[in-house]
Backbone as a chain_set.jsonl record, in Angstrom:
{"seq": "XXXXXXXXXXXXXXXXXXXXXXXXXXXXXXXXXXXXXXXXXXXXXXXXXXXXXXXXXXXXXXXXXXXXXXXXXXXXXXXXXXXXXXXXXXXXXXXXXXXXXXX", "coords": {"N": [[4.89, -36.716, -79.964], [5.634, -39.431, -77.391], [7.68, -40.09, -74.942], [9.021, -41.939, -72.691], [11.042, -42.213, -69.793], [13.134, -44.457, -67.785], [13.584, -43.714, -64.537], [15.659, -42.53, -61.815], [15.419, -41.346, -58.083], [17.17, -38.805, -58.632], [16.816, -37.867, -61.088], [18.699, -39.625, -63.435], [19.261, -42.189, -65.535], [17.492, -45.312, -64.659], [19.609, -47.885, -63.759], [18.554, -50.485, -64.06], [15.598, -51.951, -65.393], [13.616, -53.241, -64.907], [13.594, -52.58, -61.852], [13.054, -50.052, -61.924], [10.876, -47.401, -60.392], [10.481, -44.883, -60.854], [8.735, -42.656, -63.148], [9.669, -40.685, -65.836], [8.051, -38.828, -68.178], [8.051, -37.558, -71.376], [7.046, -34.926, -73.48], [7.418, -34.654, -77.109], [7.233, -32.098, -79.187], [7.285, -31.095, -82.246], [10.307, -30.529, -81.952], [10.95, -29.652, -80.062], [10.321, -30.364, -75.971], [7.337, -30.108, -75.538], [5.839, -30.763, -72.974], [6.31, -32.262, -69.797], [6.2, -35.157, -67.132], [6.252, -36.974, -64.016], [5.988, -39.873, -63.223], [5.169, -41.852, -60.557], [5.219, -44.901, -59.718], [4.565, -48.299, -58.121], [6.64, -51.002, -57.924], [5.601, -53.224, -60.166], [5.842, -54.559, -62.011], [6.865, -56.037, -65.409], [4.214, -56.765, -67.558], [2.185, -54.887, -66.112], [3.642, -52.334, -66.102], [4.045, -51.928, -68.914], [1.23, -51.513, -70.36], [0.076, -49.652, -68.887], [1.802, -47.539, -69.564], [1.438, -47.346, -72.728], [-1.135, -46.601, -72.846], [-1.075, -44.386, -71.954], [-0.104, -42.706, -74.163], [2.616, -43.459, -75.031], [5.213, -43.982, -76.525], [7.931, -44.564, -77.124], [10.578, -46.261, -74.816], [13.08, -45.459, -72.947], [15.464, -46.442, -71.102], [18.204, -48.319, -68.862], [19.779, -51.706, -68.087], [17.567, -54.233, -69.971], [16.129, -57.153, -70.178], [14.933, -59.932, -72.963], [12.992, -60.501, -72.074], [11.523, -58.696, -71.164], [11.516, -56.887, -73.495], [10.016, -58.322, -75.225], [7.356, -57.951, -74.222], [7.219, -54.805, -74.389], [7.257, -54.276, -76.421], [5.459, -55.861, -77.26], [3.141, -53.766, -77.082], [3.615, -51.979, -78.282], [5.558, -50.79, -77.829], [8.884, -48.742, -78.244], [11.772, -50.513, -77.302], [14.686, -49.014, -76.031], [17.404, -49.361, -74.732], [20.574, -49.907, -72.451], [21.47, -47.667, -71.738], [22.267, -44.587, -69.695], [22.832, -41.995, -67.413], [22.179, -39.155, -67.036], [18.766, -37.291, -67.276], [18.036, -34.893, -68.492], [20.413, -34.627, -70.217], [20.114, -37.24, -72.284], [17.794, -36.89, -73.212], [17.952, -35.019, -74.792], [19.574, -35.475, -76.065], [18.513, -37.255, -77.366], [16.035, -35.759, -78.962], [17.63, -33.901, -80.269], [18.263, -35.899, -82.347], [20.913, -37.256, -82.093], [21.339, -39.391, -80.605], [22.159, -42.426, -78.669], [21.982, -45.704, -79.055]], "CA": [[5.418, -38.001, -79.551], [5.505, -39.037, -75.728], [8.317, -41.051, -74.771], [9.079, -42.364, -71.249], [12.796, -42.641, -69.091], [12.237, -45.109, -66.156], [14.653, -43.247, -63.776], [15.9, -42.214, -60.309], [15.126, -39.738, -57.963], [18.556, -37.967, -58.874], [17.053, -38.332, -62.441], [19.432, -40.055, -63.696], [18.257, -43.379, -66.136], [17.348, -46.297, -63.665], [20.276, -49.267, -64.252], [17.888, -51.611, -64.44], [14.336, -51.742, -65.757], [12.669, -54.09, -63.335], [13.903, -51.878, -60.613], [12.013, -49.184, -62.018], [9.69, -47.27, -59.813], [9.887, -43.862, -61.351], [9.132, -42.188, -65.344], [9.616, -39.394, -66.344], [7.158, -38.922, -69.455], [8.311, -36.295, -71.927], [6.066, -34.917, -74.691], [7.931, -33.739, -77.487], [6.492, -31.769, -80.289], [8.299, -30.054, -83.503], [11.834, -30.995, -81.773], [11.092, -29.185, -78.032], [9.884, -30.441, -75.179], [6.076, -29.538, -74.544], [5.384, -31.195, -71.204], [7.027, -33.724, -68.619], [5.683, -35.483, -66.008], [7.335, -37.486, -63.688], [4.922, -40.798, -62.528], [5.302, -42.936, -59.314], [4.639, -46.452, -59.759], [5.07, -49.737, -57.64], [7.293, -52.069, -58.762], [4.296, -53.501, -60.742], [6.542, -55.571, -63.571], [6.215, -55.147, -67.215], [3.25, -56.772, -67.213], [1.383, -54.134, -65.763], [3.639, -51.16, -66.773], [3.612, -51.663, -70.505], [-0.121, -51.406, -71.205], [0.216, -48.189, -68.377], [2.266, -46.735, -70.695], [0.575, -47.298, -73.77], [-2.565, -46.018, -72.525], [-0.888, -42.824, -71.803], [-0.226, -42.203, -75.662], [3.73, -43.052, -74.692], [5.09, -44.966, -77.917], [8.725, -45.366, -76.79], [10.983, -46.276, -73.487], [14.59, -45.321, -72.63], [16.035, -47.212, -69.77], [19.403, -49.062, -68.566], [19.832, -52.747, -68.786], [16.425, -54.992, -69.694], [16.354, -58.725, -70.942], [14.677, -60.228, -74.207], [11.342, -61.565, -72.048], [10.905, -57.447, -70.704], [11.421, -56.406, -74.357], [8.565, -58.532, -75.865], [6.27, -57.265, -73.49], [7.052, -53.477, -74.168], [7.048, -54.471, -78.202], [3.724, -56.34, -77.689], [2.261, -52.843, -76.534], [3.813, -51.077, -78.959], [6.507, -49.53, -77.547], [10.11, -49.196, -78.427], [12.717, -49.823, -75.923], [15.924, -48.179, -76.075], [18.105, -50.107, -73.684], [21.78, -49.674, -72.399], [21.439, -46.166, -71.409], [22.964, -43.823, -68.008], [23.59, -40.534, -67.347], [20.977, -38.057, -66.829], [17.577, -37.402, -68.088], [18.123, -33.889, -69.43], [21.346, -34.953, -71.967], [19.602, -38.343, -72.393], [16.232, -36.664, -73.596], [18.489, -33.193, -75.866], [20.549, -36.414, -77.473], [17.343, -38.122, -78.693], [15.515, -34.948, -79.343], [18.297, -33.821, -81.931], [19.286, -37.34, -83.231], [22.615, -37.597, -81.686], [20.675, -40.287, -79.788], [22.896, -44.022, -79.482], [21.395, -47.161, -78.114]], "C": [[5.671, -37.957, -78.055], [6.843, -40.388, -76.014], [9.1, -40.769, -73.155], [10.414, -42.657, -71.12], [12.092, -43.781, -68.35], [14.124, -44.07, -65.883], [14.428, -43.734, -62.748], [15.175, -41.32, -59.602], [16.051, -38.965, -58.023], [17.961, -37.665, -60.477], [17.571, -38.711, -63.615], [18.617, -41.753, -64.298], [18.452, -44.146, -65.197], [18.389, -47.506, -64.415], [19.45, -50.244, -64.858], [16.056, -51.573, -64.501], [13.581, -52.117, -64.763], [12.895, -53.626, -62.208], [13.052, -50.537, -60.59], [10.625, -48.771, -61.216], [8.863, -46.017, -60.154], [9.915, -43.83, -63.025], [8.912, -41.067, -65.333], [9.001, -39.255, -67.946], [7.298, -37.716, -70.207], [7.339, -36.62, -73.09], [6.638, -34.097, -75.701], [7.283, -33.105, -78.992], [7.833, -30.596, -81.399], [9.912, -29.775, -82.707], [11.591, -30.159, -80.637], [10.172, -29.678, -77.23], [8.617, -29.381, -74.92], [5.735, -29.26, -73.327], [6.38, -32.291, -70.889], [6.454, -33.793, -67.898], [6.379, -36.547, -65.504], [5.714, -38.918, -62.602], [5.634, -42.081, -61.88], [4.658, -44.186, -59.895], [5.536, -47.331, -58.413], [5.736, -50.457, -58.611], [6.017, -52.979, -59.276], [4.669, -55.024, -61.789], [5.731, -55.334, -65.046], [5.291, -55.718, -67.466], [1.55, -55.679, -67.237], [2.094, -52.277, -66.558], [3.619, -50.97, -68.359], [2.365, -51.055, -70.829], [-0.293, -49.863, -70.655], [0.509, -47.5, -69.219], [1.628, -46.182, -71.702], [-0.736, -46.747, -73.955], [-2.417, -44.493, -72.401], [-0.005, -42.328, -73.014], [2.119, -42.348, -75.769], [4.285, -44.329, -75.726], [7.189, -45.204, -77.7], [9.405, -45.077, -75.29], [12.332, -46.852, -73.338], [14.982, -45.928, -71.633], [17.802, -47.756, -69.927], [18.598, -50.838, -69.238], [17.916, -53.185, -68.932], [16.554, -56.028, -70.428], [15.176, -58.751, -71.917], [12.762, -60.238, -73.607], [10.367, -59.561, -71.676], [10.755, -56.338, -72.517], [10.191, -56.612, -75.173], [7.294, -57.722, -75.747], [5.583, -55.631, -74.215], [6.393, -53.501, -75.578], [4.824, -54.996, -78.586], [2.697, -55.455, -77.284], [2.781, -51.835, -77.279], [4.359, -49.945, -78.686], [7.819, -50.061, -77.998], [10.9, -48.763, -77.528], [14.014, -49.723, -76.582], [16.437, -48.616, -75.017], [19.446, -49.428, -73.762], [22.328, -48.494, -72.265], [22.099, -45.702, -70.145], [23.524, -42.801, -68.044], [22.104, -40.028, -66.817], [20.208, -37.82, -67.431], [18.18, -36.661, -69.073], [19.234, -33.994, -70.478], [20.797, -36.356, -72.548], [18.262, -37.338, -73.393], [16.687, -35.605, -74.774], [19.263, -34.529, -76.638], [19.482, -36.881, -78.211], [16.346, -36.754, -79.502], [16.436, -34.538, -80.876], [19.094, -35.103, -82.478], [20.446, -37.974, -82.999], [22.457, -39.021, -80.408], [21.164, -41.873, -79.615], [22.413, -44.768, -78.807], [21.66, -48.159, -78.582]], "O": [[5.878, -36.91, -77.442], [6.917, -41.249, -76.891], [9.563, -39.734, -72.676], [11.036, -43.231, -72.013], [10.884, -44.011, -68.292], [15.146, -43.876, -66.542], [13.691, -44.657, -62.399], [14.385, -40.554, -60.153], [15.821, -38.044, -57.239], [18.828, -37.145, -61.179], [17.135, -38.325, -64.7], [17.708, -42.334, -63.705], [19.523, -43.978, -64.614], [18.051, -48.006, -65.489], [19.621, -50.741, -65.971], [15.408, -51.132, -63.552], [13.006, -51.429, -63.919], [12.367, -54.269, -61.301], [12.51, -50.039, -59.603], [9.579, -49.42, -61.256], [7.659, -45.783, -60.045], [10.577, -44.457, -63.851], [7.954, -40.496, -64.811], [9.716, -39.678, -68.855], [6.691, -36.74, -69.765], [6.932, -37.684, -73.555], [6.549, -32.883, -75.518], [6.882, -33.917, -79.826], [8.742, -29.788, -81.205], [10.554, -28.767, -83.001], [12.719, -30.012, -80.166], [9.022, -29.515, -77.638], [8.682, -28.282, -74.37], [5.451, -28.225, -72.723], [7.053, -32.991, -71.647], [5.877, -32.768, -67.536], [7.118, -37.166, -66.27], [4.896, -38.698, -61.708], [6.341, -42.957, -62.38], [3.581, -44.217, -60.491], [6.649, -47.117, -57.933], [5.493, -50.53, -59.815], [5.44, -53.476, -58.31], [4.038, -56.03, -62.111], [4.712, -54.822, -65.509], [4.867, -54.818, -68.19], [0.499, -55.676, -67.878], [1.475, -51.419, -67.186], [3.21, -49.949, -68.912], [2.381, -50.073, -71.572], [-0.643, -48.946, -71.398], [-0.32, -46.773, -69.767], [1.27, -45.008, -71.794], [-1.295, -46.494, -75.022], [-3.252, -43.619, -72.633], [0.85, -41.485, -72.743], [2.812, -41.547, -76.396], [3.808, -45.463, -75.673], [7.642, -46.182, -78.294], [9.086, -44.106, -74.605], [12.736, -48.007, -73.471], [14.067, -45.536, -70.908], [18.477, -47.582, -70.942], [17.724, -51.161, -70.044], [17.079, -52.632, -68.217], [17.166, -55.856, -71.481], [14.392, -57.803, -71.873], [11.731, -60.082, -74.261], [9.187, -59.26, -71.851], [10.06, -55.329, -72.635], [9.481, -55.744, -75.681], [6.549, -57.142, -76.537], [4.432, -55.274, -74.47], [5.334, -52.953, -75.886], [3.839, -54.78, -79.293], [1.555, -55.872, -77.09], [2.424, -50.698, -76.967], [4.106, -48.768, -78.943], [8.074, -51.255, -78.161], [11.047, -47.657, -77.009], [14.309, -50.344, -77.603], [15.824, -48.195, -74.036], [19.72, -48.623, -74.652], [23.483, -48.229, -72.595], [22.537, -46.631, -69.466], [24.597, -42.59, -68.608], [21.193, -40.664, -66.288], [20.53, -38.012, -68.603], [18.696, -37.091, -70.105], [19.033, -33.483, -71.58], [21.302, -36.504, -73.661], [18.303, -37.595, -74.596], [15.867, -35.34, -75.652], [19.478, -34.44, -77.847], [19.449, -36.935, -79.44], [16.009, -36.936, -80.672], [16.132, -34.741, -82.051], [20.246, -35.19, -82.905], [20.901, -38.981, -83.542], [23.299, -39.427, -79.607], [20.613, -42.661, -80.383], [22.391, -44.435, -77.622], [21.316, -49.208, -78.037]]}, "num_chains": 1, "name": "protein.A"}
């Protein structure tokens, strides 16, 4: 399973989605972290980063705040967002990994 932060460069979750310029793309397999990668984008809008995503096998997306019209989008590409998030990748990414995960 691949699932995407949008962050900072502190990596810390980005407040707000549409502000989003970085992701951090984790790949997790049998409950540990495989790979990460961390991908630059332009502010592009969801739009353009949904289908990005989706193309890169990334099936859900953690973030801070995002509204109803940025949710469709992610949904109509077959991702699930996880909103209302902040703190830091690495306890952000070990809470969803073992389930202790709240959104």
């Amino acid at each position: 399973m691949k699932i995407a932060v949008a962050c900072d460069e502190d990596e810390k979750v980005k407040e707000r989605l549409e502000d989003a310029e970085l992701y951090r793309v984790y790949e997790i397999e049998g409950g540990d972290i495989k790979n990460s990668e961390l991908i630059r984008t332009i502010n592009a809008g969801h739009h353009v980063i949904a289908p990005f995503l989706a193309d890169k096998s990334v099936e859900a997306l953690i973030c801070g705040e995002a509204d109803k019209h940025a949710k469709r989008i992610y949904a109509r590409h077959g991702l699930v967002l996880y909103t209302e998030n902040k703190g830091h990748l690495k306890d952000i990414i070990d809470n969803f990994i073992s389930g202790n995960f709240e959104y």
